[in-house]
N, C-alpha and C positions, 0 to 999 in steps of 0.2 A: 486615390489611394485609400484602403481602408486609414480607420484611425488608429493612433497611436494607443489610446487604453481602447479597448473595446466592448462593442457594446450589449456582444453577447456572445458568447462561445458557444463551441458542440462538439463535444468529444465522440472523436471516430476511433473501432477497436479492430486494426487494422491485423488480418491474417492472410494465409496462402488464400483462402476462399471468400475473404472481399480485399481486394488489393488497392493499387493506388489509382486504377483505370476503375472499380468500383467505386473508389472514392467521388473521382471526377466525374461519374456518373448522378450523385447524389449533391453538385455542387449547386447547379438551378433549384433545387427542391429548398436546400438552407439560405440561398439569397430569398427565394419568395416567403421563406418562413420568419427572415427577419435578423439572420445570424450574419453580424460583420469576421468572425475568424472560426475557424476550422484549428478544433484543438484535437492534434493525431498522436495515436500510441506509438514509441520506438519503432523507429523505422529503419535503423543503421541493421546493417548483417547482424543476423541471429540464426540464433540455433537451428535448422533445418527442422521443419515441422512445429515451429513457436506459436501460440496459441495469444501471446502477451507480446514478445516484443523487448522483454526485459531480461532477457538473456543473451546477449548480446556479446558478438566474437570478435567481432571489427568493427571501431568507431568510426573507420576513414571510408565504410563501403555502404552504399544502400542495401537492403535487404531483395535480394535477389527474387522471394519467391512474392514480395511484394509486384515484382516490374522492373526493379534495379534503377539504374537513373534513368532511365530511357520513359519506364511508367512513371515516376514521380514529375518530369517534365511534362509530361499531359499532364498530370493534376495540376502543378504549377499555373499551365494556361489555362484551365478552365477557371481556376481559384483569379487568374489577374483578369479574365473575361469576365467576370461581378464579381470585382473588388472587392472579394474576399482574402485576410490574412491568413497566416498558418501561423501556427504555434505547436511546437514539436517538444512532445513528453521525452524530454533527456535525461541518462543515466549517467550519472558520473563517479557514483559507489560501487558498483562491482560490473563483472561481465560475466559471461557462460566458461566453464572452463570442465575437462576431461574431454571423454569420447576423441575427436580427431580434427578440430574445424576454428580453435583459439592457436594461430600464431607464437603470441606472444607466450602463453601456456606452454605450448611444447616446445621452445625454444627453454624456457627457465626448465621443463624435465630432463632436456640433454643435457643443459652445460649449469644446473646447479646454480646458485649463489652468485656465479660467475658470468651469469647470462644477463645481458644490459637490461633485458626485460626482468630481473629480479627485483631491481625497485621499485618497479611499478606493482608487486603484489605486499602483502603483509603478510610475510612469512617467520616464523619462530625456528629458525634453520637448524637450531641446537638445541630445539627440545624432544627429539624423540628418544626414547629410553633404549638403553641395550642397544646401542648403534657406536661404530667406530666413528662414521661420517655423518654427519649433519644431511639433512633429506627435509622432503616433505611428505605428512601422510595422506596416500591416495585412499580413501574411502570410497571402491566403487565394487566391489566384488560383492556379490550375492551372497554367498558362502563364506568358512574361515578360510585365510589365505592357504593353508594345508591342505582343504579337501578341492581346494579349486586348482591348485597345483596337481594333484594325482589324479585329480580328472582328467587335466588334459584340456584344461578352458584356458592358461595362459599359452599363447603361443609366439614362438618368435619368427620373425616375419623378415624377407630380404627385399626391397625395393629395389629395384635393377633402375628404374629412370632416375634416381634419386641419386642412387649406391649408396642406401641407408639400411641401417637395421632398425626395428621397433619388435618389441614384443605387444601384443595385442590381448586383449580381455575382451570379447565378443569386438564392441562399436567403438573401444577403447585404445586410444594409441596411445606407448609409453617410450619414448625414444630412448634407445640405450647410447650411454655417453660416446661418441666416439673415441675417448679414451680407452676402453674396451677394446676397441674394434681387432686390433693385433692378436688379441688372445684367443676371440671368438672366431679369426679370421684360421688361424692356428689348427683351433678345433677342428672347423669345418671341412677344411683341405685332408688333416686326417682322418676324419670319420669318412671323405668322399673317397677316400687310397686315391689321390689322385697329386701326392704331391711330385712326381716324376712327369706329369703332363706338363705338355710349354703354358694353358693356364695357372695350372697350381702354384708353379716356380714362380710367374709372375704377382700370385697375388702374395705367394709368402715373403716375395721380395720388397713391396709392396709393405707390407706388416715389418718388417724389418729394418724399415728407415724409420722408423717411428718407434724408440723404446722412451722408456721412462712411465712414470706414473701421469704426466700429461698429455702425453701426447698421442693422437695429433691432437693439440691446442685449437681454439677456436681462429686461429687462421693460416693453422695447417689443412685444418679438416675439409673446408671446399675442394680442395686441389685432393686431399685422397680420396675422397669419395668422386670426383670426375675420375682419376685415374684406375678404379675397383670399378666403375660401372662399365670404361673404355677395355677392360681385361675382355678380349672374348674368349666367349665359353665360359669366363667366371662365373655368371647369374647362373647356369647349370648344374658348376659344379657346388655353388653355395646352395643349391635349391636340396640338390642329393645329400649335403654337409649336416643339413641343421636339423638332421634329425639325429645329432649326436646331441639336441637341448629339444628333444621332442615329447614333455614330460606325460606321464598316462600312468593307467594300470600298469603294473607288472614290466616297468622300466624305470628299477630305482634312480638307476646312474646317471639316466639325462635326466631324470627329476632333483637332482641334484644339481646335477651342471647346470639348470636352468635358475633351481633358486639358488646359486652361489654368484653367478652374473647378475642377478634381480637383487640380492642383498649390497651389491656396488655400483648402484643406481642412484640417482640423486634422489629420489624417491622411494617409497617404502606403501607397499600395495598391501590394503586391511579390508575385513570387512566392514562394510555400511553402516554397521552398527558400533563402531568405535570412533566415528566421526563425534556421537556426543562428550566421550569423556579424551580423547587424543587427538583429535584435527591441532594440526598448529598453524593454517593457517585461514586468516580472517572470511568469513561466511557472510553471505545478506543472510541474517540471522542465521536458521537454522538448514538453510538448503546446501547442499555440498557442493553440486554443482554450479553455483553462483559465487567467486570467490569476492573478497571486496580489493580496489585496486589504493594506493597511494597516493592520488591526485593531488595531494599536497607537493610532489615530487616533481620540478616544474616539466624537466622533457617528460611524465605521463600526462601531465595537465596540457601540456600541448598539441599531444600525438592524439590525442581523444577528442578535440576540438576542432580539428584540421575542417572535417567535412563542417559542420556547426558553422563555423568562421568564413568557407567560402560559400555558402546560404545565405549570411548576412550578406559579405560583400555582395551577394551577387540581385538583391534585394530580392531572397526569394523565403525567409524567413522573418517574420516580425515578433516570435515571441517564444519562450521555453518555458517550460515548465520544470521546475529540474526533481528529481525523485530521491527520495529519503536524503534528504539533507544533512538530517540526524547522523547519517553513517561515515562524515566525511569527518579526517583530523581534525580542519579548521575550517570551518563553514565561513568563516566573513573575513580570511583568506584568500578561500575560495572563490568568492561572491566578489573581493575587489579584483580581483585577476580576474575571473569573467567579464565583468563591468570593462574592464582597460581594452582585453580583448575585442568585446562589442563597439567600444568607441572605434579602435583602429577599424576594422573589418570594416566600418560605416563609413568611416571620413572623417566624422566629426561627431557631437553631441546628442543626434536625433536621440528621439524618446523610443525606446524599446522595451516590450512586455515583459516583465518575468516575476514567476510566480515560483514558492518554494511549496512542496510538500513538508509541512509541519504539523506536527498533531499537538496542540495546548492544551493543557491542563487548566483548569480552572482558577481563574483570578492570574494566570500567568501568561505574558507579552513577550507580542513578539519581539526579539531580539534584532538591534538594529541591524541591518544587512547590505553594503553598498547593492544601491542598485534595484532591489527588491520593490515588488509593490504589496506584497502579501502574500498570504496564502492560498493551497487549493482549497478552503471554503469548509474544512470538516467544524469547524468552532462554529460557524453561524450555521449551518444544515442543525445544528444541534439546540441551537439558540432558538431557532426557527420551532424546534418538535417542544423545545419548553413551554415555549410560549403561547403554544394551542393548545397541549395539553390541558385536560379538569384537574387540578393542584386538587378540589374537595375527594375526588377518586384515590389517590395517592396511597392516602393512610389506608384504606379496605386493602389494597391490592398490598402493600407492606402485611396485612394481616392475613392475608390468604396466601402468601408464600412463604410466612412463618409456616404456615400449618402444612403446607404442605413438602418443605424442605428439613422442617425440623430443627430451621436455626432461626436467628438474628436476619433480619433482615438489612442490617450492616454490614459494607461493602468490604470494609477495610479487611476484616479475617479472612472473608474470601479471597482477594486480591492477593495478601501476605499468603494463605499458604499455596496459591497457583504460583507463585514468584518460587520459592520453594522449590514445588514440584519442578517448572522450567529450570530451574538452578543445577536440580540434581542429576536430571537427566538432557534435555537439548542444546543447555549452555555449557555445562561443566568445561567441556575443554577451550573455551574463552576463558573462563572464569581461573582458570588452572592459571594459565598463561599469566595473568596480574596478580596472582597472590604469590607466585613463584618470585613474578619481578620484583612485589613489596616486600618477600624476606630477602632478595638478594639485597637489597636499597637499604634495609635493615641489618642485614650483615657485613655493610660497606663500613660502619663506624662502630667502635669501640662503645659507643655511650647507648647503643640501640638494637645492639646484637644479641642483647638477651631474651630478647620479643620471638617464641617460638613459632617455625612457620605454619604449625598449626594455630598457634592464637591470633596470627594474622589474618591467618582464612576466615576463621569463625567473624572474626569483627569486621571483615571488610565484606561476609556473608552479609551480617546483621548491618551494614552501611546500604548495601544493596536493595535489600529486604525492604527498607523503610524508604529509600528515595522516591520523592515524589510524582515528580514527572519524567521526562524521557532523556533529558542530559540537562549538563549544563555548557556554559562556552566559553572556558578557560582559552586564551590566546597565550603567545609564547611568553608573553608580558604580565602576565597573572587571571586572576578573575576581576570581575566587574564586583562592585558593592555587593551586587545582586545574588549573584552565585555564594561569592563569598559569604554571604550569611544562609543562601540555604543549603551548604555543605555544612556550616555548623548548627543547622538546626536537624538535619539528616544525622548529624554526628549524635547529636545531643538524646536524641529519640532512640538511635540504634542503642547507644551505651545504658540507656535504660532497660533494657531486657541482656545486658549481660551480666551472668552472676558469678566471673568469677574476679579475683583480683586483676583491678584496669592496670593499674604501676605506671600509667603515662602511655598504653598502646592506641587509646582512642586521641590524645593529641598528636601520637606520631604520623598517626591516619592521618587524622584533617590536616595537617601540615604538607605530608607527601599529594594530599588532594587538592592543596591552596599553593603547592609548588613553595609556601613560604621556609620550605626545609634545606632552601637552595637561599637564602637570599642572604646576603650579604652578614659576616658576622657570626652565621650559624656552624656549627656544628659540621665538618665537610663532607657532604654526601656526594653520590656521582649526580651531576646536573643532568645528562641525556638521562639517565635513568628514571630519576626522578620527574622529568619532562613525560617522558614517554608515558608512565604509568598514571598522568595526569591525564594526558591525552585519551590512549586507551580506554580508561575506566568511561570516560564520555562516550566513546565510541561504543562502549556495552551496555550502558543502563540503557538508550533508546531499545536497543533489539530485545533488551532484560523485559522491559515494559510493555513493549509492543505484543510478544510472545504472552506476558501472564497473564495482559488486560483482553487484550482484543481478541485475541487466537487460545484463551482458555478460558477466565473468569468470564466473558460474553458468555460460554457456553456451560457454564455452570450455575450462573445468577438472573433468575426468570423470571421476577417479579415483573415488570411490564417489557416486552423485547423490539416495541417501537424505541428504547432508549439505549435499548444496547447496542450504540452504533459507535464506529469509528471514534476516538475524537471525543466520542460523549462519556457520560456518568449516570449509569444502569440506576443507582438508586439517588440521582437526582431530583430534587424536590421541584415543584413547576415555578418557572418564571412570573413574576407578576411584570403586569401590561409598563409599571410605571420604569423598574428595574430593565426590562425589554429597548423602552426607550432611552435611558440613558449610554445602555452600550452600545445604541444606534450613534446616539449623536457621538459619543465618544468614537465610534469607528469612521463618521463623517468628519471628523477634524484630524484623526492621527494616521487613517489609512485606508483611505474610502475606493481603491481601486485594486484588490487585491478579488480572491472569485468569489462566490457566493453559489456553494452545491447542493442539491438535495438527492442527488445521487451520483454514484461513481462505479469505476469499475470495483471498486474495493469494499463497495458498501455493504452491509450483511443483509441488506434485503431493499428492492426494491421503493420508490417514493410514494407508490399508493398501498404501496404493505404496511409501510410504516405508519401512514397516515387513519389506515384503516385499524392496526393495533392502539395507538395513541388514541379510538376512541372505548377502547374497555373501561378507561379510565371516567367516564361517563356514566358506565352502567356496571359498577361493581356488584352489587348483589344481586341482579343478574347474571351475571357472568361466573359470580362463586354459586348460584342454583346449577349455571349449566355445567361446569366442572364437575361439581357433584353429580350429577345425574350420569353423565358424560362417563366416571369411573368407572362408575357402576353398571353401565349400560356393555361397556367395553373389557370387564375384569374378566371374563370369560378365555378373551381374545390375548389375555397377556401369557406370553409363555413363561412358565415356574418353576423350576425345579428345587425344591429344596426351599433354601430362603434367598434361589440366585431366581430375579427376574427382569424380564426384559419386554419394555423400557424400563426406568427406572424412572419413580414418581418422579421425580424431578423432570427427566426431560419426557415424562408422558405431557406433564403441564407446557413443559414448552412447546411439543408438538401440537398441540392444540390451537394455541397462540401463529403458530408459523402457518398452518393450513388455514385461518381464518383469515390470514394476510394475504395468500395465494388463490386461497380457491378462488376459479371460473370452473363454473358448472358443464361448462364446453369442450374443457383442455381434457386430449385422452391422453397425455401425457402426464396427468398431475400422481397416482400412486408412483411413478418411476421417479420423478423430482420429487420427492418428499421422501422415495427412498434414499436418493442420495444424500440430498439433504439430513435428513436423521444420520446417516451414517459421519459425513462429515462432520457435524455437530458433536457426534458420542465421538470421534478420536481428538478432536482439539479441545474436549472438555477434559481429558485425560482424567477421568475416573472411572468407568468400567472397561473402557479400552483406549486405545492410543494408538498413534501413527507409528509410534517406534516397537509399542507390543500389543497389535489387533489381538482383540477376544472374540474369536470367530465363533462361537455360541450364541454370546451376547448378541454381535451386529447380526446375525442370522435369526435372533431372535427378535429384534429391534423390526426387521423388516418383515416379519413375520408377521407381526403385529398390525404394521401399516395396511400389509396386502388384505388383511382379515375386516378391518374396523373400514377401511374404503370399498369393499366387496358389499354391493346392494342386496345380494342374497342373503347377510351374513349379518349385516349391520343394519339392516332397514332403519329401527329407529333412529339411532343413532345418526343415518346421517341426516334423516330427515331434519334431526333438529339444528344438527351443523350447518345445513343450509338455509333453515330458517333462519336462522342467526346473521350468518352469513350478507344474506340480502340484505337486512337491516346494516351491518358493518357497512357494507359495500356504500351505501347513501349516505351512513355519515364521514365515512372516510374519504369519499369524494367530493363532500364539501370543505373536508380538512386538504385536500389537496390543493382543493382552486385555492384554497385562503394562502396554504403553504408557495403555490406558486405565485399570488400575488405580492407576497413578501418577497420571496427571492428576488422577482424582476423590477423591485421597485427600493428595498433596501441601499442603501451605501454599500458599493461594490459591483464587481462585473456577476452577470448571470451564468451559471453554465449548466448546458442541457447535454444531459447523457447520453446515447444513442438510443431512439425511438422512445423515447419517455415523454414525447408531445402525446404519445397515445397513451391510454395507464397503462402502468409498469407493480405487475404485481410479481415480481421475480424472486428469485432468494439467493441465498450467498453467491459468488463465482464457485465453479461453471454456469450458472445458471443464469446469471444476468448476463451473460457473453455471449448469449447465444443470436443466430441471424436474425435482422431484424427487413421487416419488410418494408423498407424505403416505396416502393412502388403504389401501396396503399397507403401509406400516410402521403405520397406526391398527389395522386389521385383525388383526395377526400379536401387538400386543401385547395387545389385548382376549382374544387365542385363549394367549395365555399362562397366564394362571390363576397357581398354583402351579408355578411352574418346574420340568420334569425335566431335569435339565442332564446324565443321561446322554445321552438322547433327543437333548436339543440339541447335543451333543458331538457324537453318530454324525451327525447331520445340520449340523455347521457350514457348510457351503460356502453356505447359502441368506442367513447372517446371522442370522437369531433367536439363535441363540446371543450374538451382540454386543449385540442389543438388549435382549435379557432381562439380562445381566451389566449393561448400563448401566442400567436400572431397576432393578436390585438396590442398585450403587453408590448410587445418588439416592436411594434409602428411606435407606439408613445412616446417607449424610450428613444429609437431614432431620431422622430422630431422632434424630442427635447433632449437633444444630446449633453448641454452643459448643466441641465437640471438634476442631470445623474451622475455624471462624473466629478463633475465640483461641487453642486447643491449643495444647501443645508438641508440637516434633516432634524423637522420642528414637529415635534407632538402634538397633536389637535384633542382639546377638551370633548368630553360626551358628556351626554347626560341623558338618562329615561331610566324608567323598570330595566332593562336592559344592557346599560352601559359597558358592564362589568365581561359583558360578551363582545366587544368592539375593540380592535386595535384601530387607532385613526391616527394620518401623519401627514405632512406637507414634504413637500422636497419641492425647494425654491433655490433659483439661481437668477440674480436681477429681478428682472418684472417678471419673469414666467416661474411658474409652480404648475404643480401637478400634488391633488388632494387625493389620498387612498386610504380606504376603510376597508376591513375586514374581519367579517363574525367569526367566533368562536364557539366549543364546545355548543353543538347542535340540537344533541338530543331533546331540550327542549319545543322547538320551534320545528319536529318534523317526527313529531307522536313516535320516540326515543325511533328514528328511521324508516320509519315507515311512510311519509310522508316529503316529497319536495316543501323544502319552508317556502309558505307565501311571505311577502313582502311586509303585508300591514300585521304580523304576527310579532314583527319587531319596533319595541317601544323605546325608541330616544331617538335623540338627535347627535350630528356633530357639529362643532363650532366651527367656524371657519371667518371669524372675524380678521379681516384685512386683506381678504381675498373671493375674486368675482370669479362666477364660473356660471355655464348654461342653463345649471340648476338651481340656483341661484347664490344668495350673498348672506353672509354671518353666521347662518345655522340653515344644515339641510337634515330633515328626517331618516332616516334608515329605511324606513318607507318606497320612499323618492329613491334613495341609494340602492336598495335591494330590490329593485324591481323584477327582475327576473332570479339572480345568483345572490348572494348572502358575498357579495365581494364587489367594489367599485374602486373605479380609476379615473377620474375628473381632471380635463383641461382647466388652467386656472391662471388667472394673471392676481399680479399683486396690484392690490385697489389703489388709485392714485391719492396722493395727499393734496387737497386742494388748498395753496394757500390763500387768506383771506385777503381778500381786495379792498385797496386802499382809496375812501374819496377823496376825490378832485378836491382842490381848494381853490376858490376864483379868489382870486387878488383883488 
């Protein structure tokens, strides 16, 4: 049996075009690579053509175009054939919903509020404006709902296998209530003149046992619709019928009669672009088609774990990973009701994996979680880029983005007005939803009803605004200490920037936020109320945060973009070696088996991109000559009109940075991902254009640029010196790599490797890091490994063996010292030379066995700033290793000795024995 924590993972990005029979095909290649679990992307039913896997329509179904059960049982065997585990990336925050292929979705379209599936969504049923009935708003039409009705794009549809009606919007089913159906049944027969036929009679007779405004009811309706499908000749004459709701050009009257059936719909059809300021109900942030479900609600927490549950029992899963944690009511709710679940499903007690998707904020812990073992790893990938980084480069590269942004190289403004900007357009209609409920909660009570619901917005805007990190985890029982004070310090900072008369609305805030507006003695507000907007407001700052930081201020704040990653802090200052190690040993005692990533599907750019950015910081005035030079060589190439130009200094700089992380001189593929790249970049920076309003000048001129300044005819100079550059990066960046992966695989925590990142991974955002990877050649290169010669590998680094053979090295280690890793301590090792100050050194000891590891930093010294592999004797210290024997020898070994070939070592090591002193004999 694989192990319970394990000892190395490998996430596979599992689509129609590598399935679960591809999987199993790459299962021999990750046993000889060293990987004890196989961590796989959603694999339940999804969206027909899902690209992720997180769109998802049925929890209870494998994903069909994967192999369906049938394909995931060959991967099961080949995985129990080398005892390999699986750990399955599970969604439990939202599913895929419109178009035609979510159950549970069109079930809540036809029968409304009423539909058993309505709890399972978060829906605000009585918030749409100018509506008799409470609905939900469809955000799916292209157009306004007016010009797409008189087109003749909605149409309504008769299923004769069914005997259902739906109206339809291209790929879009909208079930019309069968409440309706009498009326529409009504129509049809008269617009077919057919009601004298023996079917007409029968269907209007049919329509005619059924009056009232319910009826048929949800269990009259199966029996009408068998008995309207059993009509023969019906489907004929409904087919002839319904073009009395056939709406078009120069047919007012069925366009009428179609939107007067479509306005007594549980639903209310909009366009796409009123999803920001009107959707009512809850989104994976800002995607329409992803709604979020209630899992707090215990039959949806059940009906979405059915498949999950008979995986475990059936011992064919050992571990989950679960996704955006941040978006559930009650996450450690949640987390004990999974926990209970796993026991049962098991038998008993066994240890099983699970890891939460959490993004920390800095200086802030993880929140206790039954069951949990930690995170997927975005807080140490980050810990990990700190602590290589040149901290001496920092401040140049803060002064070259002053001058070239033209601000502060202070986060916080950016951050605040991207929060803003998301506020006013992607969130708005969340954001609506809680301030609506805080004036209702405020108009509940005589003593609080004078707080206007505009003053409420403005201050729970400005509450918003300043929150720190991504929620907090108020339970039904209140907040922890913790929360509770940083709601009042979140209070304390927003009320600072409001200037008009407070009169006691920022304590009603933190009270409605701390629930303490319900507690015993108070004042009588409504408790669900006041619960709910407690809860809520949780469930929004994450996607608040996630949205301003990641997915906008990333692409606005360019001072170094090896930092602007996931998780991280863009103008974070560097780690020092000493600070490094205490978070180490601190995550060795409180949580030493949770992951450890340096790359993911999520990451903004690949682990040798980043590692090769993270060395500008090395050669800052270099890099501020080549920019300079660089603008100038390329100002020609910028398209201008006026005072509008494209790129925009800002992200010319960043462009620069992102193609010095990518370039291979080899790839005829690199001006197209750089185009898209650039493009993606300019709509999620939402300042010259955006996803919700393209500036198609701009991105046409963005690319314009790219094509011209990458054209060898055009740019000669210029690229020449981007590749001179380039090459040098490339050397130090890939000694920041081995160092970076010798952390990962040796740190407190499990390792986890990306797909195909054993080779370097110079990728950039998704799409781009998704793309196929070629298993066959990285199977190949390590079969021809043998015995490693790591000189050989050394003079030949640029191909990658060199990365792969080191990351199969790391994987044997940690296998046979399995409790060294998983329980060890983890003890800092003294240095000392000229040099020291470029040495991370550490032990990881468990009983008598240790394993000693050192790794160089900041390069450019030692390898004539890249141009050079660092020899061994160019580095001057030593590390101490007193109280531990190893090959190389005992108390202190040189750097020298250590870097023999690589600027990176990993030493077998026992703990020295303490020899107690011997007692003499005494003769009598």
């Amino acid at each position: 049996m694989p192990p319970a924590i394990p000892i190395a993972t490998y996430r596979l990005q599992l689509t129609a075009d590598f399935d679960f029979d591809a999987a199993a095909e790459v299962v021999p290649y990750l046993k000889a690579l060293g990987i004890t679990h196989l961590y796989a992307s959603p694999f339940m039913k999804a969206r027909k053509g899902s690209t992720h896997g997180y769109d998802i329509v049925d929890h209870t179904k494998f994903n069909p175009e994967l192999g369906g059960e049938a394909g995931f049982e060959r991967l099961n065997a080949a995985l129990k054939q080398h005892d390999i585990g699986l750990i399955l990336d599970f969604v439990p925050n939202h599913v895929g919903v419109h178009f035609d292929d979510n159950p549970w979705w069109l079930d809540v379209l036809e029968w409304g509020s009423t539909s058993p599936h309505a709890a399972s969504f978060d829906i605000d049923w009585e918030q749409l404006p100018y509506r008799a009935r409470g609905g939900v708003l469809l955000p799916i039409l292209g157009s306004s709902y007016g010009q797409a009705l008189e087109r003749g794009e909605i149409e309504l549809r008769y299923d004769a296998g069914e005997g259902s009606f739906s109206a339809w919007y291209f790929e879009h089913r909208l079930p019309i209530a069968p409440e309706r159906y009498g009326e529409v049944l009504r129509t049809i027969v008269r617009e077919a003149d057919a009601a004298e036929s023996d079917a007409g009679k029968g269907i209007l007779a049919l329509a005619s046992r059924y009056t009232g405004l319910r009826h048929p009811n949800r269990k009259e309706a199966p029996g009408f619709k068998a008995e309207l499908k059993a009509i023969a000749d019906a489907a004929e004459i409904i087919a002839r019928g319904l073009s009395a709701y056939r709406a078009g050009e120069g047919r007012p009257a069925q366009t009428l009669a179609l939107h007067h059936l479509l306005e007594r719909q549980h639903y209310k059809l909009g366009h796409w672009r009123l999803a920001s300021s009107d959707i009512n109900y809850r989104r994976f942030f800002d995607i329409n088609n992803l709604a979020g479900i209630r899992v707090e609600d215990a039959a949806t927490f059940e009906a979405i774990h059915l498949l999950v549950q008979r995986l475990i029992a059936e011992g064919k899963l050992q571990g989950l990973r679960l996704d955006h944690i941040d978006g559930l009511c009650d996450p450690a709710q949640y987390c004990q009701r999974l926990r209970r679940l796993i026991r049962h499903a098991q038998g008993g007690g066994r240890p099983f994996y699970l890891v939460i998707e959490k993004i920390l904020g800095e200086h802030e812990k993880l929140p206790a979680l039954a069951g949990v073992h930690g995170t997927t790893g975005y807080e140490w990938m980050n810990a990990i880029a700190q602590v290589l980084v040149d901290g001496k480069g920092l401040a140049p590269l803060d002064e070259i983005w002053r001058q070239i942004s033209n601000r502060s190289p202070r986060l916080a403004p950016v951050l605040k007005e991207a929060k803003r900007r998301v506020l006013e357009t992607l969130l708005t209609s969340e954001f609506t939803v809680l301030w609506r409920l805080l004036a209702r909660i405020a108009n509940g009570h005589y003593s609080t009803r004078d707080f206007s619901a505009d003053s409420l917005r403005q201050a729970l805007e400005l509450y918003v605004l300043h929150f720190p990190v991504y929620r907090t985890y108020l339970t039904a029982s209140g907040p922890t200490p913790h929360d509770r004070a940083l709601i009042a310090h979140t209070i304390e900072r927003a009320r600072g920037d409001w200037f008009a008369a407070d009169e006691g609305i920022f304590d009603f805030l933190q009270d409605a936020l701390t629930m303490d507006l319900i507690e015993p003695g108070r004042a009588t507000h409504s408790a669900p109320r006041v619960r709910r907007f407690a809860q809520k407001v949780q469930q929004f700052t994450g996607p608040m945060m996630a949205k301003s930081l990641e997915d906008t201020t990333f692409y606005r704040y360019h001072r170094l973009l090896a930092l602007n990653e996931v998780g991280g802090d863009p103008a974070a200052k560097a780690l020092s070696t000493d600070a490094f190690h205490q978070m180490m040993q601190r995550r060795a005692n409180e949580g030493p088996h949770g992951i450890t990533a340096t790359a993911t599907h999520d990451t903004k750019r690949g682990e040798d991109a980043r590692a090769r950015i993270l060395a500008l910081a090395e050669i800052p005035g270099e890099w501020t000559s080549a920019v300079s030079r660089w603008k100038v060589l390329n100002a020609p190439h910028l398209v201008v009109e006026g005072e509008f130009r494209a790129p925009s200094a800002t992200s010319e700089y960043m462009l620069y940075q992102a193609m010095l992380g990518a370039w291979q001189p080899d790839d005829p593929d690199f001006l197209e991902r750089m185009q898209a790249y650039a493009l993606k970049a300019s709509r999620e920076g939402k300042q010259e254009t955006s996803w919700l309003n393209p500036h198609e000048v701009y991105e046409a001129g963005v690319k314009t640029f790219l094509e011209r300044i990458l054209d060898r005819s055009r740019s000669a100079d210029f690229l020449n010196a981007l590749e001179a550059l380039a090459r040098r990066l490339s050397l130090l960046g890939a000694l920041n790599s081995l160092s970076q992966l010798t952390l990962k695989a040796t740190l407190p925590g499990v390792p986890d490797f990306y797909q195909g990142t054993e080779f370097w991974d110079f990728s950039l955002v998704d799409p781009d890091n998704r793309r196929p990877v070629d298993f066959a050649a990285r199977a190949s290169a390590l079969a021809a490994l043998g015995k490693p010669d790591w000189a050989q590998l050394v003079q030949q680094w640029p191909d990658g063996r060199l990365k792969l053979a080191w990351t199969r090295h790391l994987l044997r280690i940690r296998s046979e010292f399995p409790d060294v890793f998983t329980q060890g301590n983890y003890l800092p090792l003294e240095t000392s030379g000229a040099h020291r100050d470029h040495i991370i050194a550490f032990a990881r000891q468990w009983e008598r066995d240790a394993v000693i590891v050192a790794v160089a930093k900041s390069f450019a010294p030692f390898t004539e700033v890249g141009r050079v592999w660092p020899k061994a004797e160019a580095f001057d210290g030593a590390v101490t290793i007193k109280g531990y024997v190893t090959d190389a020898g005992e108390n202190e070994l040189q750097l020298s000795t250590l870097f023999r070939h690589m600027p990176v070592a990993v030493l077998k090591a026992k703990v020295a024995a303490v020899l107690k002193p011997t007692r003499k004999r005494v003769r009598a």
